[in-house]
C-alpha positions in Angstrom: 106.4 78.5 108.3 108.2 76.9 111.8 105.6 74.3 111.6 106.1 73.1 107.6 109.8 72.9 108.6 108.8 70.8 111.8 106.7 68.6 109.6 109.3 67.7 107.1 111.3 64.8 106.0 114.3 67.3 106.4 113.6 68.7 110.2 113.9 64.9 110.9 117.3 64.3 110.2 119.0 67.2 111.5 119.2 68.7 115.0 117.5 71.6 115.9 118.1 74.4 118.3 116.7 77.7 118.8 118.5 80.9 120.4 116.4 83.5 121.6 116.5 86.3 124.0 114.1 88.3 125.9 113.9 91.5 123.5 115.3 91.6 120.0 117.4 94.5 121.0 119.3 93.0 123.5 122.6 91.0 123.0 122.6 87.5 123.2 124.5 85.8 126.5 125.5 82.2 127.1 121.9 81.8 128.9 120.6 82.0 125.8 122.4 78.8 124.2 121.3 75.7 124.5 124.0 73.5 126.6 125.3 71.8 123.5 125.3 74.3 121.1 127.2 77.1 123.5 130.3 76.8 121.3 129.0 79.0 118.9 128.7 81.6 121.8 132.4 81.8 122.7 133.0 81.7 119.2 131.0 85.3 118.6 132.8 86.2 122.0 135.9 85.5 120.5 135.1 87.7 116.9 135.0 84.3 114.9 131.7 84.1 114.3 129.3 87.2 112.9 126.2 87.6 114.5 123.0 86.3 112.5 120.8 88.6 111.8 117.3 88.3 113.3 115.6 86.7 112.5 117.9 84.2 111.3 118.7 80.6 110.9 122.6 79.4 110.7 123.3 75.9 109.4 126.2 74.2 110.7 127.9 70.9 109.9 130.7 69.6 111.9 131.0 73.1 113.6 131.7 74.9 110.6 129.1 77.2 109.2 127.7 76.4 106.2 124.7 78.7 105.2 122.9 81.3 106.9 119.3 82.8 106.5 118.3 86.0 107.5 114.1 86.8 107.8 111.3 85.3 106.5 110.2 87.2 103.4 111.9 84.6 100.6 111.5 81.2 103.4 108.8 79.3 100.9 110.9 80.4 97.7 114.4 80.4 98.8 115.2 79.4 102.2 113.3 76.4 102.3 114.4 74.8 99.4 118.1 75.6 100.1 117.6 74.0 103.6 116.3 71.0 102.0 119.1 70.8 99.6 121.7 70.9 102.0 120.1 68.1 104.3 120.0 66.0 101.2 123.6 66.8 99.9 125.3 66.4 103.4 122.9 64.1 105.2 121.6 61.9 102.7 118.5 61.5 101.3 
């Protein structure tokens, strides 16, 4: 699945970051953002962002959220598509 998305036309024109924490159970903390993506830390910090479910993928443009994904079950028929579609509409084909 991670590695169809890497492969695509799509992965290619977006940046990509990945949160993740030693045990699902566990909170996540600043250490577990990427530098340029910590924002969206203080922002769940701060109540102005929900939590993603895990696993889950958020799509932001411009710092505003604008589609989240929660597990894997429906990725080929739902998720994937939709992720597509959105690169296209806001990024161009």
């Amino acid at each position: 699945m991670e590695k169809r998305f890497k492969e695509s036309q799509e992965f290619r024109k977006i940046t990509y970051r990945v949160v993740k924490n030693e045990r699902l159970a566990d909170p996540y903390t600043l250490q577990d953002f990427p530098p340029d993506i910590a924002w969206v830390h203080e922002r769940m910090q701060r109540g102005e962002e929900k939590r993603p479910g895990r696993p889950g993928w958020v799509v932001y443009l411009d710092r505003k959220r604008i589609a989240t994904f929660y597990g894997t079950r429906n990725w080929e028929e739902v998720h994937f598509p939709e992720i597509k579609w959105l690169v296209s509409e806001h990024l161009g084909r």
